[in-house]
N, CA, C and O atoms as CSV, one atom per row, in Angstrom:
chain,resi,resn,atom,element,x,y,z
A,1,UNK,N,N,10.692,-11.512,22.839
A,1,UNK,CA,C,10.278,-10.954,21.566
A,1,UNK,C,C,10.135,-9.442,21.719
A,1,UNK,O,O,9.430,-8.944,22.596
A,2,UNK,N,N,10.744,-8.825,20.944
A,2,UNK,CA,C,10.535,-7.075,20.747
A,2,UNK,C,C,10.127,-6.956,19.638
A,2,UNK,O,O,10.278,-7.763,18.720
A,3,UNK,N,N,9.307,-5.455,19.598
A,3,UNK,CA,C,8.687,-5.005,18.775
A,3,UNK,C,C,9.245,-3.596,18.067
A,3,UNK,O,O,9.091,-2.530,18.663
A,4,UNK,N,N,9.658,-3.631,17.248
A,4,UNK,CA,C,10.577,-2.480,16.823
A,4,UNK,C,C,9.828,-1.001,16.372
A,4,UNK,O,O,8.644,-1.141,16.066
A,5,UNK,N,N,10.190,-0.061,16.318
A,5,UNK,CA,C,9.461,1.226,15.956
A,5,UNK,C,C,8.444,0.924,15.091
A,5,UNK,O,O,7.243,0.995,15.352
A,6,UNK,N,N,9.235,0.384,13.446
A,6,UNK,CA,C,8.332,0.799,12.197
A,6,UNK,C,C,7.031,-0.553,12.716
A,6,UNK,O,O,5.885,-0.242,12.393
A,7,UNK,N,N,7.112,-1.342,13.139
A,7,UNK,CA,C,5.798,-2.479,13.690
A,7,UNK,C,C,4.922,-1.599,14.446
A,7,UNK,O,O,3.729,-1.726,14.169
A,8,UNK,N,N,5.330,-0.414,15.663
A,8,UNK,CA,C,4.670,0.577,16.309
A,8,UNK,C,C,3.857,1.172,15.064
A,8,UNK,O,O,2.788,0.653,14.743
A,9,UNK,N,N,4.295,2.094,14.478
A,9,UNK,CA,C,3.744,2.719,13.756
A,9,UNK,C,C,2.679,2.485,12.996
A,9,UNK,O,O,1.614,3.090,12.877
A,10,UNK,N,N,3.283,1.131,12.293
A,10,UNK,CA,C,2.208,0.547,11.174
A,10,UNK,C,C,1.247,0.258,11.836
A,10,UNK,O,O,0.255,0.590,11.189
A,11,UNK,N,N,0.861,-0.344,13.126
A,11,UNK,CA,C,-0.159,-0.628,13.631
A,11,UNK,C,C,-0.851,0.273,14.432
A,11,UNK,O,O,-2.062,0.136,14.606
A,12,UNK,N,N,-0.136,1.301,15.009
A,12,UNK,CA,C,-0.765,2.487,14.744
A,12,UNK,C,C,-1.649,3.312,13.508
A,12,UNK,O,O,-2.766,3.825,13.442
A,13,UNK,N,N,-0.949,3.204,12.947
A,13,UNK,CA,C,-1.386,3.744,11.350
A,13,UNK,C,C,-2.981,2.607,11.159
A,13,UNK,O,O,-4.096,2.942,10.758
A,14,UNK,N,N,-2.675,1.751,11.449
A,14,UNK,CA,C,-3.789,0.426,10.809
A,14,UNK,C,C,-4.835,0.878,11.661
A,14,UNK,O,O,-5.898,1.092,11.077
A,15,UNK,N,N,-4.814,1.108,13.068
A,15,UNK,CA,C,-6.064,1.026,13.461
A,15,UNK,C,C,-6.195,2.223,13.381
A,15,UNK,O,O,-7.301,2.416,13.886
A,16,UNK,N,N,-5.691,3.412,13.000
A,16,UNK,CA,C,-6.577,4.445,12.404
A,16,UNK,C,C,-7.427,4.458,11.613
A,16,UNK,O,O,-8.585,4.818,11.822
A,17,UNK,N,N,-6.931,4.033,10.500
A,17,UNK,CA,C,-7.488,3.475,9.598
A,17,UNK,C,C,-8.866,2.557,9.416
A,17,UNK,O,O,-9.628,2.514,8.450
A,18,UNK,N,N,-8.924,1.808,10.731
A,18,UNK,CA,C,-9.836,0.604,10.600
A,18,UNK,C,C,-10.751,2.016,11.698
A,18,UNK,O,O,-11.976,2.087,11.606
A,19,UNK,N,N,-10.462,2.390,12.056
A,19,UNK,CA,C,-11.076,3.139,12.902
A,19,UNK,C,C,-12.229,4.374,11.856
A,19,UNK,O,O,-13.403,4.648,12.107
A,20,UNK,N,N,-11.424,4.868,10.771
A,20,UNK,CA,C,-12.226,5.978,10.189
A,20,UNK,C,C,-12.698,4.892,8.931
A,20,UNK,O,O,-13.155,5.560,8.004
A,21,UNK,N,N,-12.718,3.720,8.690
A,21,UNK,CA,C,-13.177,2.748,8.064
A,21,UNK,C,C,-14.826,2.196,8.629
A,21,UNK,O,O,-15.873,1.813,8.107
A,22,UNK,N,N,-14.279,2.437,10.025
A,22,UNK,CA,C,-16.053,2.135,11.048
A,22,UNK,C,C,-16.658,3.380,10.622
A,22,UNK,O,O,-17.676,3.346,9.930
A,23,UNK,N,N,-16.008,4.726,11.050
A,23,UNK,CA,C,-16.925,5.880,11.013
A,23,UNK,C,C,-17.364,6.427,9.527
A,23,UNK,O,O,-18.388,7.011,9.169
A,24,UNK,N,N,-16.615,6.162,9.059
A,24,UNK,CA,C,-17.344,6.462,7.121
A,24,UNK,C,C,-17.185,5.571,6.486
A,24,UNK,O,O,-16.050,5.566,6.012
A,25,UNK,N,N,-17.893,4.584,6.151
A,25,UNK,CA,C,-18.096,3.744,5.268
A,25,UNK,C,C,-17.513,3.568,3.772
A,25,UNK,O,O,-17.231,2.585,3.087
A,26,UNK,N,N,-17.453,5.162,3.545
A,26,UNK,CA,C,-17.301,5.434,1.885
A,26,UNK,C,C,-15.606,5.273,2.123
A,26,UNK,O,O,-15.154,4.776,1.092
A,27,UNK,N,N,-15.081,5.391,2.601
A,27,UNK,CA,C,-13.816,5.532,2.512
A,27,UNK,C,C,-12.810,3.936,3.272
A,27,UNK,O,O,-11.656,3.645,3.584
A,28,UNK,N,N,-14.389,3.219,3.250
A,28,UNK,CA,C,-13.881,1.698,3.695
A,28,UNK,C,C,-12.747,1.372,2.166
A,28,UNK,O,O,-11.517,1.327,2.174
A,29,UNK,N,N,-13.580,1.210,1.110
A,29,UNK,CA,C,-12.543,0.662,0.204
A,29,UNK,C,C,-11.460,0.909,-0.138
A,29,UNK,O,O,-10.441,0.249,-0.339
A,30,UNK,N,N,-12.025,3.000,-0.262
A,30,UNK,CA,C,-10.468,3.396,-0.709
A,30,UNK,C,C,-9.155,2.976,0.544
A,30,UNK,O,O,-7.961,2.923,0.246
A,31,UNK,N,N,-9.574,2.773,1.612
A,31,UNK,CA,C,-8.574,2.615,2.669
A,31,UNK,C,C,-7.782,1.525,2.034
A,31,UNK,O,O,-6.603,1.669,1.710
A,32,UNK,N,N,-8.810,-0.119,1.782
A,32,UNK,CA,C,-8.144,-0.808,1.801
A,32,UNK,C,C,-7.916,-1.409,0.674
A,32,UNK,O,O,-7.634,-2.594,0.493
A,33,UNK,N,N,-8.090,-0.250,-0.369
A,33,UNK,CA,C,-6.800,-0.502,-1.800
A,33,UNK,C,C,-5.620,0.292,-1.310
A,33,UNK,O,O,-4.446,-0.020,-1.513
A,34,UNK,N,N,-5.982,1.204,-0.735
A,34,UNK,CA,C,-4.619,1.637,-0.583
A,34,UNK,C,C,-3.286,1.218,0.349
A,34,UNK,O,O,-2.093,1.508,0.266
A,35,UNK,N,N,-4.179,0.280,1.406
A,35,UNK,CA,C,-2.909,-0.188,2.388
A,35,UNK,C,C,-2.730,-1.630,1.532
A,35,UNK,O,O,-1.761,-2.295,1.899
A,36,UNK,N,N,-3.417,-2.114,0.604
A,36,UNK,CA,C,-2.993,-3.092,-0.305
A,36,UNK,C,C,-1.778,-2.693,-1.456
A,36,UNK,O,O,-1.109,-3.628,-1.894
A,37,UNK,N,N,-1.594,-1.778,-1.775
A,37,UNK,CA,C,-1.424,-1.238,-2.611
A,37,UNK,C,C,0.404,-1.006,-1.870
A,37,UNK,O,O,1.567,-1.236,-2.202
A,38,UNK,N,N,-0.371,-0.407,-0.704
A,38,UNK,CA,C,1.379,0.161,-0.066
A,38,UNK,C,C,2.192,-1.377,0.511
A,38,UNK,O,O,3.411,-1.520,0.606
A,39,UNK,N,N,1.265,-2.293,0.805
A,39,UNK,CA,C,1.686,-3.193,1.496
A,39,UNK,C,C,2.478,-4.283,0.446
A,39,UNK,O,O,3.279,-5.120,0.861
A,40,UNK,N,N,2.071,-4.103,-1.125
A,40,UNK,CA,C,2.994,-4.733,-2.434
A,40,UNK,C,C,4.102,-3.817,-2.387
A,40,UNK,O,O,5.183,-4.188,-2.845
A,41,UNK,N,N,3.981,-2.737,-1.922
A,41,UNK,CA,C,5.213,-1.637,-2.357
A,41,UNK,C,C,6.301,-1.974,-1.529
A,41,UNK,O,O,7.404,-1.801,-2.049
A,42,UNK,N,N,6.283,-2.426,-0.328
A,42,UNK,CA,C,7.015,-2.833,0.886
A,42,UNK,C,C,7.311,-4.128,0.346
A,42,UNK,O,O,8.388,-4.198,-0.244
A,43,UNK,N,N,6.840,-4.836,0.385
A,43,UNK,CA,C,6.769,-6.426,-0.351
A,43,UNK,C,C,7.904,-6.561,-1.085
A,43,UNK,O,O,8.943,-7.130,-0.748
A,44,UNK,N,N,7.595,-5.886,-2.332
A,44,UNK,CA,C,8.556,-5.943,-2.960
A,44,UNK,C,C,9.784,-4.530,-3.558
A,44,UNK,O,O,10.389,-4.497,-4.630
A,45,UNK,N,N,9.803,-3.969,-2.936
A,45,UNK,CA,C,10.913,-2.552,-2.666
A,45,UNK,C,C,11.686,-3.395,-1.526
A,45,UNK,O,O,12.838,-2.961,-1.552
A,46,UNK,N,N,11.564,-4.645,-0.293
A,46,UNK,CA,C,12.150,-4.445,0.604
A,46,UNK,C,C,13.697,-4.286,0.516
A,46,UNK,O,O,14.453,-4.258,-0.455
A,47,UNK,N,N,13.919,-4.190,1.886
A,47,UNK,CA,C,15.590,-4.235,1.505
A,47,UNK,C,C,16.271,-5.778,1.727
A,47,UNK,O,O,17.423,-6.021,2.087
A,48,UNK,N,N,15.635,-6.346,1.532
A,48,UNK,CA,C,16.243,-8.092,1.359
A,48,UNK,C,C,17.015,-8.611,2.886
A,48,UNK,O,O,17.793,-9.551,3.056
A,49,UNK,N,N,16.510,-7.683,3.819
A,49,UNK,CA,C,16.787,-8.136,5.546
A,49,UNK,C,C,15.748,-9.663,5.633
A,49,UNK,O,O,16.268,-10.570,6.282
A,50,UNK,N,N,14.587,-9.910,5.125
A,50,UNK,CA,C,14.001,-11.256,4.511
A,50,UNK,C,C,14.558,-12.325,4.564
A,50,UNK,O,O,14.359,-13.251,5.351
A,51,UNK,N,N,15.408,-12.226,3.578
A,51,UNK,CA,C,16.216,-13.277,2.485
A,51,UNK,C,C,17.151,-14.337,3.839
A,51,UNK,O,O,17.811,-13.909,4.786
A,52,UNK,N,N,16.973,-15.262,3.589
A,52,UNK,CA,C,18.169,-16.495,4.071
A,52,UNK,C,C,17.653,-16.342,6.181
A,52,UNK,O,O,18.461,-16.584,7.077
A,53,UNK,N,N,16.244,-15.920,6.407
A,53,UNK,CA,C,15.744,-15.812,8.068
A,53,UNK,C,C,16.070,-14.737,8.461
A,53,UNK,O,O,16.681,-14.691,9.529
A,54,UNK,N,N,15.827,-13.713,7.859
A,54,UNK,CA,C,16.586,-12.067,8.265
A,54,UNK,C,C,17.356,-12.245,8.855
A,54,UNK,O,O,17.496,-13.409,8.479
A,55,UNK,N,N,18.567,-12.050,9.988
A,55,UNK,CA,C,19.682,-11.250,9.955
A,55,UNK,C,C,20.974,-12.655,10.154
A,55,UNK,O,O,22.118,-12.516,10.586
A,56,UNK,N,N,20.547,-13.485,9.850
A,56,UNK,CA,C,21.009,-14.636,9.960
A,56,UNK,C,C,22.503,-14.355,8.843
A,56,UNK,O,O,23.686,-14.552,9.117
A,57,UNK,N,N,21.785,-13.747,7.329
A,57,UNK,CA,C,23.038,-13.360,6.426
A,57,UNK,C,C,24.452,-12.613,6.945
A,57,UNK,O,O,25.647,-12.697,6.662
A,58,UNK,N,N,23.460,-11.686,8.045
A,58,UNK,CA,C,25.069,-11.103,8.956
A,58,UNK,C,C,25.351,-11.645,9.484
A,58,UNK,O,O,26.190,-11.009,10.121
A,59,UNK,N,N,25.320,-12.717,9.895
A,59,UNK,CA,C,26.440,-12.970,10.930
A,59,UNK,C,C,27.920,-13.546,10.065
A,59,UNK,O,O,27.950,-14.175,9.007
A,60,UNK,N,N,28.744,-13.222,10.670
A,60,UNK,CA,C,30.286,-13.158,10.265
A,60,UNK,C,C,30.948,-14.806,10.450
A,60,UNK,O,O,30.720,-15.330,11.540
A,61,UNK,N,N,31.534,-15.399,9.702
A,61,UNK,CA,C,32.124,-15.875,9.587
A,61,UNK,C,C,33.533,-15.921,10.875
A,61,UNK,O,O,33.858,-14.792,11.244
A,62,UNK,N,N,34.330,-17.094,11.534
A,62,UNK,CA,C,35.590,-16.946,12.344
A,62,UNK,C,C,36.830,-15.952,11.810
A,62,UNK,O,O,37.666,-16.378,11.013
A,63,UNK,N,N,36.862,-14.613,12.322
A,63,UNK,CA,C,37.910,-13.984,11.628
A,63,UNK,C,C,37.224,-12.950,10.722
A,63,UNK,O,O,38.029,-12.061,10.444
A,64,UNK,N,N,36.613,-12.851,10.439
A,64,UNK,CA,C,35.750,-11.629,9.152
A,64,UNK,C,C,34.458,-10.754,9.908
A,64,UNK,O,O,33.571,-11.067,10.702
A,65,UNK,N,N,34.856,-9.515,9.224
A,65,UNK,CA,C,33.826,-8.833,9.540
A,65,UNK,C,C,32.264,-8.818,8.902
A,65,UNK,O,O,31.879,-9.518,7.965
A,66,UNK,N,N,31.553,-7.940,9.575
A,66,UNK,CA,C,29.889,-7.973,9.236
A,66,UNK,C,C,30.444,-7.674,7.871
A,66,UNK,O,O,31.538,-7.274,7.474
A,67,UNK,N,N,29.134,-8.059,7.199
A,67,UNK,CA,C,29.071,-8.052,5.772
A,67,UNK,C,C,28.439,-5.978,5.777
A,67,UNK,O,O,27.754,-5.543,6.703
A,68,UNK,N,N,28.791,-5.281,4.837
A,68,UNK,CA,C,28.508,-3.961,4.414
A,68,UNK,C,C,26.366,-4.177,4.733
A,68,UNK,O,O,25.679,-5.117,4.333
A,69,UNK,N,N,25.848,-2.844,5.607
A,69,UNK,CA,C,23.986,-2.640,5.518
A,69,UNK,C,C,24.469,-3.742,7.078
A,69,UNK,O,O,24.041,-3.064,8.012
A,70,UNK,N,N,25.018,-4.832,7.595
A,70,UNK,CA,C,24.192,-5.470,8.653
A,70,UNK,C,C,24.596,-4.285,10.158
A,70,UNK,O,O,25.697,-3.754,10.305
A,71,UNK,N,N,23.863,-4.173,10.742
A,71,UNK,CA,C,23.892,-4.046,11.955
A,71,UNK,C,C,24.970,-4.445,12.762
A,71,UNK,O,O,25.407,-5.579,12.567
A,72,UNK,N,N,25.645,-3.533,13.893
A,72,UNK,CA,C,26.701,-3.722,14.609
A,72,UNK,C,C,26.032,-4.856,15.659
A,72,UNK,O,O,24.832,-4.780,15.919
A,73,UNK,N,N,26.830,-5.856,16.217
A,73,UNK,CA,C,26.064,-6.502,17.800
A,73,UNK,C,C,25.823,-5.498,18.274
A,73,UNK,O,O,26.216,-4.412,17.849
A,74,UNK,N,N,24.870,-5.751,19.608
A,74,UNK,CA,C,25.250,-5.134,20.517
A,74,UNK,C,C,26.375,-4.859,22.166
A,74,UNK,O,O,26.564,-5.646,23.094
A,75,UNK,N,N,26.668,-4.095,22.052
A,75,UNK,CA,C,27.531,-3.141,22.794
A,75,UNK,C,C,29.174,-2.835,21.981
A,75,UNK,O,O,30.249,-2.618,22.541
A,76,UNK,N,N,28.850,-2.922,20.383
A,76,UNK,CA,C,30.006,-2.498,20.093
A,76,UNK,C,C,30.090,-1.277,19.650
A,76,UNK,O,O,29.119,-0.930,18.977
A,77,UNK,N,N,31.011,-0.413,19.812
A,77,UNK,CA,C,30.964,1.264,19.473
A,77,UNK,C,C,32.196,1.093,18.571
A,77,UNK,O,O,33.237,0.440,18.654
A,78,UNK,N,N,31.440,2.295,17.299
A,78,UNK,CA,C,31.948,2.808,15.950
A,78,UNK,C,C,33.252,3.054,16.579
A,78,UNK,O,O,33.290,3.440,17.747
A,79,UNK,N,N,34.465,2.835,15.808
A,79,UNK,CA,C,35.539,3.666,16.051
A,79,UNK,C,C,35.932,4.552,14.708
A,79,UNK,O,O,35.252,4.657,13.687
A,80,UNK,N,N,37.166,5.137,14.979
A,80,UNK,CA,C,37.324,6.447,14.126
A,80,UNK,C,C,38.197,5.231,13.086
A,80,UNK,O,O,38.074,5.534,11.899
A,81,UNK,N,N,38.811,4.289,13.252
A,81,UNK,CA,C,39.481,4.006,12.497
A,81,UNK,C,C,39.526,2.482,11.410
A,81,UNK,O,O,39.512,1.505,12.160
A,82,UNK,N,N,39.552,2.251,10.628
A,82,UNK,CA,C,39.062,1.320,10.004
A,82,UNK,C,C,39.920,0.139,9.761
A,82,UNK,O,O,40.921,0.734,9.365
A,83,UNK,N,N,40.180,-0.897,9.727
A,83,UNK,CA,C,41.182,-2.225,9.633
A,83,UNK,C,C,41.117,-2.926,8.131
A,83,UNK,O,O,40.085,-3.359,7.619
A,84,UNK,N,N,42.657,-2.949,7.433
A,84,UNK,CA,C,42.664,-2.737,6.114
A,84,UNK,C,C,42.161,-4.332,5.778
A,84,UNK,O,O,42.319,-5.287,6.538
A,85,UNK,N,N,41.718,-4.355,4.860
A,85,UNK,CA,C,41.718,-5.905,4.260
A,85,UNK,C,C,42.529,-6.963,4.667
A,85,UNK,O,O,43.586,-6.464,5.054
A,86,UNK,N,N,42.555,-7.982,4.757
A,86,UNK,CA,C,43.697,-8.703,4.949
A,86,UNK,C,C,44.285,-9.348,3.319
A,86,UNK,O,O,43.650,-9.603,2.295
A,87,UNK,N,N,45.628,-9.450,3.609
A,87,UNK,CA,C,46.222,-9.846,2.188
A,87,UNK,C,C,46.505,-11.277,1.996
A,87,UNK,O,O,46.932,-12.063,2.842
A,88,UNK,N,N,46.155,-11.547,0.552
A,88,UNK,CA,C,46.168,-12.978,0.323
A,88,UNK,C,C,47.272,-13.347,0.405
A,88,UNK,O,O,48.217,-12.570,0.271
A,89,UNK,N,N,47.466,-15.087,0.734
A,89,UNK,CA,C,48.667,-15.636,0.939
A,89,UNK,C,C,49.245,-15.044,-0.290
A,89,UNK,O,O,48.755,-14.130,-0.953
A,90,UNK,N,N,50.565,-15.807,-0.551
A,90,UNK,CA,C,51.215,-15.580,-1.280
A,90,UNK,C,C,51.378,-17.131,-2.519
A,90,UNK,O,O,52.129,-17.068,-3.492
């Protein structure tokens, strides 16, 4: 199991938070309307990586490429040149 940057952060961010939540009291609530508040915004703004077990939607089909937004595997490198559609039977 890995833990990716934006999971770093946020929980960084959180126990700041819970941290100046111990030391001033007054600013307990506003904290936690506001990480309520951001945490609907994420909710529902996401980018639909969610949907169908997250990245499960990319994976490719025998013969077809990643779908457009998924992630390359890893160890494959960008090339300069792109591979045209394939054309329907006839």
């Amino acid at each position: 199991m890995t833990i990716d940057l934006d999971t770093i952060v946020v929980l960084a961010l959180a126990a700041g938070a819970v941290c100046l939540a111990h030391k001033k009291p007054d600013l307990g609530g506003a904290l936690l309307v506001g990480i309520a508040v951001v945490t609907l915004l994420v909710l529902l703004l996401g980018d639909g990586q969610e949907q169908n077990g997250g990245y499960e939607a990319c994976t490719p089909n025998a013969g077809q490429s990643l779908p457009p937004g998924c992630p390359s595997p890893a160890g494959d490198h960008p090339s300069d040149h792109t591979t045209p559609p394939p054309t329907p039977p006839a």
